[in-house]
C-alpha positions in Angstrom: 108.5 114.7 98.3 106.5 112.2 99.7 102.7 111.7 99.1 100.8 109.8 101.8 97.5 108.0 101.7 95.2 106.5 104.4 92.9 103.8 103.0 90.6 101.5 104.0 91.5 99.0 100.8 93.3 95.8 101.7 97.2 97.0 101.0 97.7 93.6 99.9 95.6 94.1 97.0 97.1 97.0 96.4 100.8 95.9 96.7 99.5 93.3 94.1 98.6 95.8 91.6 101.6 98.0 93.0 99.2 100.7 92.3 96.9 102.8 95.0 93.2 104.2 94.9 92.2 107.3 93.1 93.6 110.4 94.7 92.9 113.7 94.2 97.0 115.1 93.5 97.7 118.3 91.8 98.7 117.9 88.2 102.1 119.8 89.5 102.3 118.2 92.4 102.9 114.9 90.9 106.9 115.8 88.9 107.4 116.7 92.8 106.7 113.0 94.3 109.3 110.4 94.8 108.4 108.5 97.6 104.9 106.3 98.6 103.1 105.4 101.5 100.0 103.7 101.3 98.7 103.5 105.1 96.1 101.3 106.6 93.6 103.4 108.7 94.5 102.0 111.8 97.9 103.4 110.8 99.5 100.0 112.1 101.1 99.1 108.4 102.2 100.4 105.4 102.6 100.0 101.8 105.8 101.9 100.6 107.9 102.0 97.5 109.1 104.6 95.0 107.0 106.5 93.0 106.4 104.9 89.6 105.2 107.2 87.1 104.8 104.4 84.1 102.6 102.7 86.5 100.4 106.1 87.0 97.4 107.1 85.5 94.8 110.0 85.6 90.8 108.9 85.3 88.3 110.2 83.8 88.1 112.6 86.7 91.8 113.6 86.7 92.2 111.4 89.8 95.5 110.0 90.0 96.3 106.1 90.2 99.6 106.7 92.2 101.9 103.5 90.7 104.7 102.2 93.0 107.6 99.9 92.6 109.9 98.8 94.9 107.3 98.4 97.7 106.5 96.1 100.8 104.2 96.2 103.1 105.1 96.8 106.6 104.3 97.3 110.8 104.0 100.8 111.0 104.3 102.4 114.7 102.6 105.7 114.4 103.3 108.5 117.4 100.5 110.5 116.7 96.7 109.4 115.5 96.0 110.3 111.9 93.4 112.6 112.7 95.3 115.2 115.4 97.6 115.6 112.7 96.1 115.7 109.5 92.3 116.0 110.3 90.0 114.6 107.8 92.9 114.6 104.7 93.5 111.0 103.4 96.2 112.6 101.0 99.4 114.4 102.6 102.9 115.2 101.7 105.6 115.7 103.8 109.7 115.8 102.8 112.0 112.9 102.1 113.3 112.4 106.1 116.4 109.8 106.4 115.9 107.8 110.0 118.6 106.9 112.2 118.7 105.3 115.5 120.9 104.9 118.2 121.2 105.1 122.1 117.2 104.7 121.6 117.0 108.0 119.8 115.1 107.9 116.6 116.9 111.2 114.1 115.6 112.7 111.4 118.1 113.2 108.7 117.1 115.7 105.8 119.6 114.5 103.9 118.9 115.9 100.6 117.2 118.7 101.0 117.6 122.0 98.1 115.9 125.4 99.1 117.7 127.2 96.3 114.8 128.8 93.8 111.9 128.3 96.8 109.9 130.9 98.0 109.4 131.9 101.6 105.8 130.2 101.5 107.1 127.5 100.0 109.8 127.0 102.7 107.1 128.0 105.3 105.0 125.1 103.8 108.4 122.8 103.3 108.6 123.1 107.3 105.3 122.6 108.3 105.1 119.3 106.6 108.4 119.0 109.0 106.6 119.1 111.5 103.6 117.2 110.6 106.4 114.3 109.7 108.2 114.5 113.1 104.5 113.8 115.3 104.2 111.0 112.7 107.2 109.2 113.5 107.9 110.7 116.6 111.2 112.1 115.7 113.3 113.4 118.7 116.2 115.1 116.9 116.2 116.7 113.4 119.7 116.7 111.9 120.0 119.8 108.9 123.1 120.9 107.0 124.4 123.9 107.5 124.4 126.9 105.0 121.9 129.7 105.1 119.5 127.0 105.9 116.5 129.7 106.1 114.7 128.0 109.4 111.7 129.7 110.1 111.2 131.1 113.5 107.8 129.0 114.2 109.7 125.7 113.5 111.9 126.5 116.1 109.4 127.6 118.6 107.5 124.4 117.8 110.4 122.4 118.5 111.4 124.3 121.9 108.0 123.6 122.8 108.0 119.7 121.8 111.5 119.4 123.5 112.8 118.6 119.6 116.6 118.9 119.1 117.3 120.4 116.4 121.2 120.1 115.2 122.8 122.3 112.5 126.6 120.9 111.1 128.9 121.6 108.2 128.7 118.7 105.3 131.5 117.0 106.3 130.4 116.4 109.9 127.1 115.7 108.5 128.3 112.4 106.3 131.1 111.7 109.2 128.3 111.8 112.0 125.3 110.4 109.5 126.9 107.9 107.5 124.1 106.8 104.5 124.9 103.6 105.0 123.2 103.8 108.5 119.9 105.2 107.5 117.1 102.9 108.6 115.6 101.8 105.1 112.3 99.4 105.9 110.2 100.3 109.2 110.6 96.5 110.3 113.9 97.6 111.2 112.5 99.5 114.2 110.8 96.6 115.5 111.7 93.5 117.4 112.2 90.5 115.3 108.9 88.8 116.3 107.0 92.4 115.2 108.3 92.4 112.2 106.2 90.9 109.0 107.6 91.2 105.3 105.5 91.1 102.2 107.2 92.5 98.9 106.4 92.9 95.0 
């Protein structure tokens, strides 16, 4: 899972300290978290890494200090302002999505996705952070293996609605068509060259 922060702190500081702000996450929420962006609140950059938990820390009011490694700061291109699609929340989580371009279609590839053991509110929940992800980046195809994949029926209304494709294949088509090694790994890589800036840990 990815947690998701809006701040107003410089995220050079931050990527400095490769830690974040005090944020009010669950206590079993945090096992769940592998991924971190740190947004500016213009949503034109962002600070992102991997979770670090030996750089976390809870404060004296159970806050967490959300530790990250890996990270960089990057231009950020958001589809959607902030505030239509998370309101006044500073701290959202949405699922791991892989991104893949090509013929100018940006794909969202859930590449490693497990519902075995989750409830029905929990896939509900699991697709409406989907969603939430997809106006973020302004996804225009969603790419799912197939397999019982329980897809609830308002994520497929949303997306005939939104004029989202939504494409369904067996594992083996899935690596043939979606190759990992094509995944989109740094936002810059979106942008034209003279867009793009670069700072790192």
């Amino acid at each position: 899972m990815v947690v998701n922060v809006r701040t107003q702190d410089d995220l050079r500081d931050l990527l400095r300290n490769r830690a974040t702000g005090n944020w009010n996450v669950g206590i079993s929420t945090e096992p769940k978290i592998t991924k971190v962006r740190v947004f500016n609140w213009d949503t034109d950059q962002v600070l992102k890494g991997d979770y670090e938990p030996s750089r976390s820390a809870r404060d004296a009011n159970n806050d967490l200090i959300i530790g990250i490694s890996k990270c960089r700061i990057e231009n950020f291109r958001a589809n959607e302002r902030w505030f239509d699609i998370f309101q006044m929340a500073v701290v959202v989580y949405t699922p791991p999505v892989a991104i893949q371009k090509s013929n100018g279609i940006v794909t969202g590839i859930l590449r490693d996705t497990n519902f075995d053991g989750m409830s029905q509110n929990e896939i509900d929940d699991f697709f409406r952070r989907l969603i939430a992800e997809i106006r973020l980046r302004g996804l225009q195809k969603i790419v799912l293996k197939s397999g019982g994949i329980p897809i609830p029926d308002f994520f497929r209304q949303w997306c005939q609605d939104n004029n989202e494709e939504i494409e369904i294949i067996t594992e083996d088509e899935f690596n043939r068509q979606y190759p990992i090694d094509n995944d989109i790994l740094w936002e810059d890589d979106l942008f034209d060259d003279d867009q793009q800036i670069d700072l790192r840990d």
